[in-house]
TORKOL-356100 format. One record per residue (C-alpha): residue number from 1; x, y, z; residue in one letter; chain. Coordinates in Angstrom, 1 decimal, m for minus. Layout:
N
SITE     k       c1       c2       c3   r   c
SITE   NUM        X        Y        Z   A   A
...
! end
This chain:
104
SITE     k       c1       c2       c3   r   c
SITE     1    131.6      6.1     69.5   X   A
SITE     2    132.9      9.5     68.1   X   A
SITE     3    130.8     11.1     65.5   X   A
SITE     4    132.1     11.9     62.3   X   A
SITE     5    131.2     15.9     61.3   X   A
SITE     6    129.0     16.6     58.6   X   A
SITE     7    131.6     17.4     55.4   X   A
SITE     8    129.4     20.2     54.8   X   A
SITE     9    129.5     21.9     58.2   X   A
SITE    10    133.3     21.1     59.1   X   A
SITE    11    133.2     23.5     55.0   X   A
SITE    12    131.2     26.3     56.6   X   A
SITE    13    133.2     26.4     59.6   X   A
SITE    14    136.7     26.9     57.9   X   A
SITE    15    134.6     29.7     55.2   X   A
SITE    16    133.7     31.8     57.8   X   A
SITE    17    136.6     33.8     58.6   X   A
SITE    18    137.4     34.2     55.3   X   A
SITE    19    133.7     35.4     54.1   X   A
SITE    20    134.3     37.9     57.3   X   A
SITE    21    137.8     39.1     56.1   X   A
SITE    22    136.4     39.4     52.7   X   A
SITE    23    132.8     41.0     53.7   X   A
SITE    24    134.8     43.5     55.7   X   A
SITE    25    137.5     44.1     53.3   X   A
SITE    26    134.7     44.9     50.5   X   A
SITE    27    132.7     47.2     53.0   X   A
SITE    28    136.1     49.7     53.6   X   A
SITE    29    136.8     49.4     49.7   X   A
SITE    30    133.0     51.0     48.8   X   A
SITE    31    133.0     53.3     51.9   X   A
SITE    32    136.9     54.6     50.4   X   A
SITE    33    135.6     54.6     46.7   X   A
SITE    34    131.9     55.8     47.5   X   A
SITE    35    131.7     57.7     51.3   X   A
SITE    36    131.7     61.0     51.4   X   A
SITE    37    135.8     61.3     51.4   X   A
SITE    38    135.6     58.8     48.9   X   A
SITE    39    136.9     59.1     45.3   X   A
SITE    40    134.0     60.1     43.8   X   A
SITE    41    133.6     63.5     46.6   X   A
SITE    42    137.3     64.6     45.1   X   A
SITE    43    135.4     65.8     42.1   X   A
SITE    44    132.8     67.8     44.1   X   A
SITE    45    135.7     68.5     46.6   X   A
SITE    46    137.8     70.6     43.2   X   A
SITE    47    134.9     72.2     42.6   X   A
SITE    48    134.2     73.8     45.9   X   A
SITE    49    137.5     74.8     45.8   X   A
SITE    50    137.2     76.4     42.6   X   A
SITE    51    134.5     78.4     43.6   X   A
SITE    52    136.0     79.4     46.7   X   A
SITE    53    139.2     80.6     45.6   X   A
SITE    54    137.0     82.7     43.2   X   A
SITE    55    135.0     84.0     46.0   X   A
SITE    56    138.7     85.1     48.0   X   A
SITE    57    139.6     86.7     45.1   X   A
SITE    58    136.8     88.6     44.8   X   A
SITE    59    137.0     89.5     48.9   X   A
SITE    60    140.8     90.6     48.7   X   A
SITE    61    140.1     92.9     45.9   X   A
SITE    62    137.3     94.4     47.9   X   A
SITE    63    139.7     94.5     50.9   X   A
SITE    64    142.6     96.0     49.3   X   A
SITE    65    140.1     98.7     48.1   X   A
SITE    66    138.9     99.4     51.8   X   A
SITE    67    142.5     99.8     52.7   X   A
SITE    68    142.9    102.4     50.2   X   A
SITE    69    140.5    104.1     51.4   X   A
SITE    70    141.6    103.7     54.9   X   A
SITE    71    144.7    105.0     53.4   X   A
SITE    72    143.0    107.9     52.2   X   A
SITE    73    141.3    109.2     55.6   X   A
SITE    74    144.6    108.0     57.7   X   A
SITE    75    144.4    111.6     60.1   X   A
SITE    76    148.2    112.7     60.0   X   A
SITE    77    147.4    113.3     55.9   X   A
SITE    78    144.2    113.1     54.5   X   A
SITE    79    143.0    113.1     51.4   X   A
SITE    80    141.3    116.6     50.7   X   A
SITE    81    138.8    115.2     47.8   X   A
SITE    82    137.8    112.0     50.2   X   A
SITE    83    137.3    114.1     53.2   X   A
SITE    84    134.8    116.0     51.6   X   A
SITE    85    133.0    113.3     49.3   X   A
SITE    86    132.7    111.3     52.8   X   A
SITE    87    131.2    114.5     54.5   X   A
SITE    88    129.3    115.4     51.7   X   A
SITE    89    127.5    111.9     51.3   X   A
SITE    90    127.3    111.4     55.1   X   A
SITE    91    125.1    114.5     55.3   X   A
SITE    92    123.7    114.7     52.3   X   A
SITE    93    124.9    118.3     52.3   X   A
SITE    94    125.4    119.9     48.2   X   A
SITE    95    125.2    123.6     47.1   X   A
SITE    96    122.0    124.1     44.6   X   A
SITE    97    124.4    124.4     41.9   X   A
SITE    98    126.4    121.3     42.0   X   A
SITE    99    125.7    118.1     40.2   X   A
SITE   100    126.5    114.8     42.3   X   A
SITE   101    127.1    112.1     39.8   X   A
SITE   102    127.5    108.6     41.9   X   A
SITE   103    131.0    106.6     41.1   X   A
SITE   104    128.8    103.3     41.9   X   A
! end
């Protein structure tokens, strides 16, 4: 005598992979829409990026000024007036009579 299944469980068994497929596919759609490479991080992501480009700007102007001034003390011709504000501030060397007013 063979045994009929319960309508109920022979349901559940052909839901299951389904429920999986669909509990899965939900779990990659939040982690792509709210994980931390997600949609809502591309906001955060432009404004880090924002703020960096600001901070590179600021370093290569700062650079290119060091340059000049490498320019400026480059041994084979160097800048008189640098030489001597260099030497001058390095040693804190000034007649009595001069006035040192600071650039910066």
């Amino acid at each position: 005598m063979l045994r009929k299944p319960h309508p109920l469980k022979a349901t559940l068994r052909r839901a299951i992979a389904p429920a999986l497929f669909v509990a899965v596919l939900t779990f990659f759609g939040a982690y792509a829409f709210l994980g931390p490479n997600g949609v809502l991080a591309l906001g955060d992501y432009r404004r880090q990026i924002v703020q960096r480009e600001r901070v590179y700007a600021t370093l290569d102007q700062r650079r290119a000024m060091l340059k000049n001034r490498v320019a400026l003390l480059d041994p084979r011709h160097a800048n008189p007036d640098m030489v001597d504000e260099l030497v001058r501030k390095e040693l804190n060397v000034a007649h009595p009579d001069e006035v040192i007013v600071p650039l910066q």
